[in-house]
Every structure is written in structure tokens, then in C-alpha cells.
C-alpha positions as CSV (number, residue, x, y, z in Angstrom):
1,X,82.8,90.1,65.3
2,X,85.5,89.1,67.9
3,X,89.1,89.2,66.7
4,X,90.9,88.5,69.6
5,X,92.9,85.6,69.2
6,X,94.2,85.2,72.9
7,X,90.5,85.4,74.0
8,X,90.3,82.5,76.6
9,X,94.3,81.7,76.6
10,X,96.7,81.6,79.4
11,X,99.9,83.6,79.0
12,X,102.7,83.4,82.2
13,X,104.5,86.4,82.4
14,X,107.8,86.0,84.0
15,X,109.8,89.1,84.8
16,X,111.5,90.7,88.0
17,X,109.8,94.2,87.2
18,X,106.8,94.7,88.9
19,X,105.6,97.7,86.4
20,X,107.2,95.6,83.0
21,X,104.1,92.5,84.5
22,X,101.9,94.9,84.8
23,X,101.6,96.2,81.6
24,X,101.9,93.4,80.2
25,X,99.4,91.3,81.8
26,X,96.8,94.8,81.0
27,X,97.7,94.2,77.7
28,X,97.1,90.5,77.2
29,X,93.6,91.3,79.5
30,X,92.7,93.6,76.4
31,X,92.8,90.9,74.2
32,X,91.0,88.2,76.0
33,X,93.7,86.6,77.5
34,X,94.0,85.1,81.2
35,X,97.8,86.7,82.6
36,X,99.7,84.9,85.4
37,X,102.1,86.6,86.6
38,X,105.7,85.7,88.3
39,X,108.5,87.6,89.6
40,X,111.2,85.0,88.6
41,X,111.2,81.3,87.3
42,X,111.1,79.4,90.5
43,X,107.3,81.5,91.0
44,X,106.8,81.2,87.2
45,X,106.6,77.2,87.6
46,X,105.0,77.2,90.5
47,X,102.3,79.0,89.0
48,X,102.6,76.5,85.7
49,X,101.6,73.3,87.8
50,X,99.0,74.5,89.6
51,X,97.4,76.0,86.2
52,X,97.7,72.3,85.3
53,X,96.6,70.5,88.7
54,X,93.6,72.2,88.2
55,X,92.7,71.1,84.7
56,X,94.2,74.0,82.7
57,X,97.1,74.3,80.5
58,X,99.4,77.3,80.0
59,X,99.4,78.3,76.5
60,X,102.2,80.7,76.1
61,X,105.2,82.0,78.7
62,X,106.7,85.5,78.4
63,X,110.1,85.0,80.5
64,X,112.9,87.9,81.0
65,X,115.7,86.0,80.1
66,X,117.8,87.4,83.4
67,X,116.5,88.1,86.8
68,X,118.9,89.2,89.3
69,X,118.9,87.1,92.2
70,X,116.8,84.2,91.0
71,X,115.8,81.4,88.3
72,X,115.7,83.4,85.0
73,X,113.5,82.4,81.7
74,X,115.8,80.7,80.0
75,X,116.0,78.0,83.0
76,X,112.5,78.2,84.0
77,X,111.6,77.1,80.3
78,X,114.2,74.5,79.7
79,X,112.8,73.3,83.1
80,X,109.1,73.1,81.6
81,X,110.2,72.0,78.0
82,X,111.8,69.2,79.3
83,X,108.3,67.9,80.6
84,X,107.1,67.4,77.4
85,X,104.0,69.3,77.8
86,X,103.1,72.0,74.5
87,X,103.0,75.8,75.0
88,X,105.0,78.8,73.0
89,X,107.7,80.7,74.8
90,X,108.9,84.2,74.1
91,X,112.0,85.4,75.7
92,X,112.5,89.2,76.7
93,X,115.8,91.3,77.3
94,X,117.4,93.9,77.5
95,X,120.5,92.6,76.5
96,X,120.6,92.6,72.9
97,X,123.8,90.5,72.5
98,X,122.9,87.5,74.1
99,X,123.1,84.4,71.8
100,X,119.5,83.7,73.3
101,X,117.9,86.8,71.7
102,X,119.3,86.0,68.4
103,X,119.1,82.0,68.2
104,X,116.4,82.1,70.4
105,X,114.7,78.5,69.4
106,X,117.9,77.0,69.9
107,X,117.0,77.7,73.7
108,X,113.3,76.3,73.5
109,X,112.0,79.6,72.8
110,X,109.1,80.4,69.7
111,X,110.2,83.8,69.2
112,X,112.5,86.7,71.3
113,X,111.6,90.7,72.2
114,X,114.2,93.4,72.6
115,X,113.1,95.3,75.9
């Protein structure tokens, strides 16, 4: 019997740390899901529409809320949420005191993970 309930499911990983992607785009491969991965949100939606230009759908985003230099997750989702098309969101950081982290829906996101 198969388990796995991301068998088959797209998950957009959006962090600036190459290794952070990488294990977790292995991880989600473990359980059947189909990882794209993005160094920042500008790449993140990029990689979004053209999942849906060619008759998929993007089932879930992991965005870093900050990334240094570019569009962070917090942006990137409001950016996608505001499109009106369904997925979840979690948001990732390493900065525990952010009013994102803790009231995380109130920014668009399903659910929030302390790096």
C-alpha cells in the first residue's frame, strides 16, 4: 500500500540557499512529489506560470520569507494569491520574530516553519 500523500503533487521551493532547495526538494522526491525549485520569488513565479501554461497546476509553495537581494516569499505569494488561483503556502525563516511566522495566514500563508 502506497502512503504517500504528495505522490504526483507539485511543491515550489523558494529559498536563496542552494543546499536548504536541495534537501528539500530530495525530501519531497521521497514522497512522490514533483520539486521546482527557485532561488528567489521573481524565479519562483516564473517557474509557477509555466507549470500552468503547460496544463499543470502548482499544488503547494515553500517560500523563505527573506532573500537578500531579491523578491522574498512573502511578495512572491501575495503576488500569486492575488490571481486567484488555489494552492497552500508555507513560509520558512529564520527569523523567529517576524509577525509573518506567527500570524502567518494573515499573510496568505497555510502554515509557517522555523529554520
Amino acid at each position: 500500500m502506497n502512503n504517500k500523500t504528495l505522490e504526483g503533487k507539485a511543491v515550489l521551493i523558494i529559498d536563496d540557499e542552494d543546499q536548504i532547495r536541495e534537501i528539500i526538494a530530495e525530501i519531497l522526491r521521497m514522497e512522490g512529489a514533483d520539486p521546482l525549485t527557485a532561488c528567489d520569488g521573481k524565479e519562483g513565479i516564473t517557474l509557477f506560470d509555466e507549470k500552468r501554461a503547460s496544463g499543470g497546476v502548482v499544488d503547494c509553495i515553500v517560500a523563505d520569507l527573506t532573500i537578500p537581494g531579491g523578491m522574498g516569499g512573502k511578495e512572491a505569494v501575495e503576488i500569486l494569491r492575488s490571481r486567484g488561483v488555489p494552492f497552500k503556502a508555507v513560509v520558512t525563516s529564520g527569523y523567529s520574530g517576524d509577525p509573518v511566522i506567527s500570524r502567518f495566514r494573515e499573510f496568505g500563508f497555510d502554515a509557517s516553519i522555523l529554520k
